[in-house]
Backbone bond lengths (Angstrom), bond angles and torsions (degrees), N, CA, C in turn:
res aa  C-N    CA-C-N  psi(-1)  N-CA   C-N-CA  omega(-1)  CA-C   N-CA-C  phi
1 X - - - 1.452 - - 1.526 109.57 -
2 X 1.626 118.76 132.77 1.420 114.51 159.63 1.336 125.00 -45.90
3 X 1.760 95.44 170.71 1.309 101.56 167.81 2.094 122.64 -122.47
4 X 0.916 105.82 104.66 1.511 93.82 -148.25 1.658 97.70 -105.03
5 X 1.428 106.01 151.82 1.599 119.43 -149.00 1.851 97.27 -112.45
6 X 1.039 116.37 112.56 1.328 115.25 177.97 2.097 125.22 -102.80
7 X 1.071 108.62 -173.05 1.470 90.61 179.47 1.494 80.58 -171.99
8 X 1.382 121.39 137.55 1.631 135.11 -154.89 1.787 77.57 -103.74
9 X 1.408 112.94 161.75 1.580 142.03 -175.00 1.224 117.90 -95.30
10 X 1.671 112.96 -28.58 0.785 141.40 -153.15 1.719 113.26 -117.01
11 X 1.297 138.02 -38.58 1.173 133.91 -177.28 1.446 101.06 -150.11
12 X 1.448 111.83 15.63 1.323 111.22 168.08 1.865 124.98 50.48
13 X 1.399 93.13 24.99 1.775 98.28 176.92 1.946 96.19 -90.10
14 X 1.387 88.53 153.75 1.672 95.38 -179.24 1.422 91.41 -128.94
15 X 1.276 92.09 165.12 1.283 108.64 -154.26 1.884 118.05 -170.81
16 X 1.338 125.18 109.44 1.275 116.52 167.28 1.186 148.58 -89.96
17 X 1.576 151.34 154.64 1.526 138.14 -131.71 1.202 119.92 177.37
18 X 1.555 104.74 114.60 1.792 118.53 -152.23 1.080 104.91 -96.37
19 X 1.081 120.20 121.20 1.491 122.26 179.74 1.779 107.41 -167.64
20 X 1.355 102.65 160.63 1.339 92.24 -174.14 1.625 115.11 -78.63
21 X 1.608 126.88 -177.19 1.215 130.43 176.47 1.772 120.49 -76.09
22 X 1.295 96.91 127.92 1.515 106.95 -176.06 1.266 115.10 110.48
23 X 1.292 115.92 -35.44 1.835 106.89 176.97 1.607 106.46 -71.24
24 X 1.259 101.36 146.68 1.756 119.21 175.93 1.376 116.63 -56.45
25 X 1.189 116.38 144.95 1.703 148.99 -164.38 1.595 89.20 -56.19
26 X 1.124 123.51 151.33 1.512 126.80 170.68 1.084 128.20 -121.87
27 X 1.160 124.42 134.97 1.622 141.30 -155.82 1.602 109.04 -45.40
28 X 1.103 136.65 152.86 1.837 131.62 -176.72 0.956 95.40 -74.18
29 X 1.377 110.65 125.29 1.957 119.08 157.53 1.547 115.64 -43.51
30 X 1.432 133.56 -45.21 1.537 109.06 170.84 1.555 117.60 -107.78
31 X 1.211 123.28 2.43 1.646 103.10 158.53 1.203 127.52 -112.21
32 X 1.565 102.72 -14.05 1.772 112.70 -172.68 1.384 113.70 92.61
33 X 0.906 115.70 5.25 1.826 123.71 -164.11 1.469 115.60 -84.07
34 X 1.302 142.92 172.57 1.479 136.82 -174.83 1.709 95.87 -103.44
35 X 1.620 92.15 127.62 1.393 119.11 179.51 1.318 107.47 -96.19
36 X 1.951 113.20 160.87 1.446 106.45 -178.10 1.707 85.42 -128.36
37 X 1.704 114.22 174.73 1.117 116.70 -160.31 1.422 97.15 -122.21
38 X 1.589 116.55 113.09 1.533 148.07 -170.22 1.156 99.60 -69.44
39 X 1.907 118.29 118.81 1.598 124.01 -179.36 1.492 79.93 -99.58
40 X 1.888 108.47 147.32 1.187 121.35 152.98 1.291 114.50 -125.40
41 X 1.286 111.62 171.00 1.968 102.04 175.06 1.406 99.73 -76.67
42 X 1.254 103.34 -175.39 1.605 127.83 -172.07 1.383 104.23 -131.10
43 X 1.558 93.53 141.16 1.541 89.53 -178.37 1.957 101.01 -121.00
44 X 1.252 93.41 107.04 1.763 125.13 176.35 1.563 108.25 -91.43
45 X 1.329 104.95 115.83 1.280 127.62 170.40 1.954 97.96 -102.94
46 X 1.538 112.94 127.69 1.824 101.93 150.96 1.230 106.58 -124.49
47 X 1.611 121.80 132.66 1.033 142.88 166.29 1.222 119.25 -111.81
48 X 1.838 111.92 145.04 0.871 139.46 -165.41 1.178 121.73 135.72
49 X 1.611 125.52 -168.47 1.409 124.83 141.61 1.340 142.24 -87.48
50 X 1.126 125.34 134.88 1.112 132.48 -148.13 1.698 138.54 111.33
51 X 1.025 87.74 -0.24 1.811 105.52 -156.12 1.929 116.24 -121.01
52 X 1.495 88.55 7.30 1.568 101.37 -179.84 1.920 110.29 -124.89
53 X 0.650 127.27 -175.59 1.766 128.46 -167.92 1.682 98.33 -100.76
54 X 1.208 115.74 -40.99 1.602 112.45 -171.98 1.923 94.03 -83.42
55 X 0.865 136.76 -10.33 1.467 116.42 -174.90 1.942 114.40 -84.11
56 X 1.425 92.41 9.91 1.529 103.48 174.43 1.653 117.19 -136.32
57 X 1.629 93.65 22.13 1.599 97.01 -179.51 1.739 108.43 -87.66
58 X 1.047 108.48 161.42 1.662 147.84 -152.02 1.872 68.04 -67.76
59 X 1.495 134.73 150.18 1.374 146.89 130.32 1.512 114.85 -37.84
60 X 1.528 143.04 141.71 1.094 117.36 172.46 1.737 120.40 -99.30
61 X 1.300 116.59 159.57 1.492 114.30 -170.53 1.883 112.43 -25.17
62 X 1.285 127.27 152.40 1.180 148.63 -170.36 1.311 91.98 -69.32
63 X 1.585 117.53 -64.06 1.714 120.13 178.80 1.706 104.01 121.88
64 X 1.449 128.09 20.54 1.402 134.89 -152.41 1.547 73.24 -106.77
65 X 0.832 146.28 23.76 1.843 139.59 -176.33 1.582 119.38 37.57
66 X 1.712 107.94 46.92 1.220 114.25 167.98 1.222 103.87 -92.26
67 X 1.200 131.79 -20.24 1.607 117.83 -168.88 1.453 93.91 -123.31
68 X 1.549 114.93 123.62 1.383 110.79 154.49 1.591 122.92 -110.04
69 X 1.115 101.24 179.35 1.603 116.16 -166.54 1.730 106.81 -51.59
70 X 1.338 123.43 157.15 1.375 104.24 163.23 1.745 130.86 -80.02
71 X 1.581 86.55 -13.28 2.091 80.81 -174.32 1.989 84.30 -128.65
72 X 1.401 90.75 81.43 1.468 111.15 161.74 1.229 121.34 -40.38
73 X 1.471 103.33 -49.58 1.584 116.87 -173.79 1.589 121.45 -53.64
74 X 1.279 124.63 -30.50 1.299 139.25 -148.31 1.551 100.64 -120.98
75 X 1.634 112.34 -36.53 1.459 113.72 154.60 1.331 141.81 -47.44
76 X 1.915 103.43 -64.40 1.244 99.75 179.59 1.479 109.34 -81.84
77 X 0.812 153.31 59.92 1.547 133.87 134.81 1.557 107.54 94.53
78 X 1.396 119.10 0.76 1.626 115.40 172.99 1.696 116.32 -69.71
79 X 0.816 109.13 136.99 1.671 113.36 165.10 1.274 112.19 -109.17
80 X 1.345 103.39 120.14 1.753 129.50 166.04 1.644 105.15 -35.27
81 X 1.127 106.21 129.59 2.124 114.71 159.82 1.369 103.54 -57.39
82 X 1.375 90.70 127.40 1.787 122.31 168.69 1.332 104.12 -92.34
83 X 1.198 140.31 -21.93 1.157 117.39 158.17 1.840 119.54 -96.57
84 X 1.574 92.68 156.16 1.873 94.86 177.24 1.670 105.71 -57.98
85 X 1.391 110.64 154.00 1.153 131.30 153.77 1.728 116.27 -38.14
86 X 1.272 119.34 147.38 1.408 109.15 164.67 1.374 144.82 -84.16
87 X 1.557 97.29 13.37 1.341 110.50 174.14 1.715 95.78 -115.50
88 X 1.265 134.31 -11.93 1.454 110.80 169.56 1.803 101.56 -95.47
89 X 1.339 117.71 27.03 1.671 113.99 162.26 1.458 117.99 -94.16
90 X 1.546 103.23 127.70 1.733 103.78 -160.25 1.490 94.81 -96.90
């Protein structure tokens, strides 16, 4: 049987109440007044595989140096000219 979470209309006491599904909401334990039934979130864990973002990622390159990096330049070890070009010398 659930456990279902109430909150009175009337004096605002909350309150929870085991009973099975389908029988009617039950009166507030200290005023008697008509209660409404309090949604909360749920807290869902899924475990296993399958159920995370990396368990369907791409393998990464073999390493035989077919695939290189995309900004080569900054990788391998070249250094940019410190001096201007000879067409931007005025």
């Amino acid at each position: 049987m659930p456990i279902y979470e109430y909150r009175c209309t009337r004096c605002q006491h909350g309150f929870e109440s085991f009973h099975p599904a389908g029988v009617p909401a039950p009166g507030c334990p200290q005023c008697g007044g008509v209660v409404r039934k309090v949604y909360s979130s749920v807290g869902l864990i899924f475990k296993g595989s399958g159920f995370h973002s990396t368990d369907y990622r791409k393998s990464a390159p073999s390493g035989n140096g077919d695939a290189a990096p995309k900004d080569s330049a900054s990788t391998s070890g070249a250094t940019p000219p410190s001096a201007p070009a000879a067409s931007e010398k005025s």
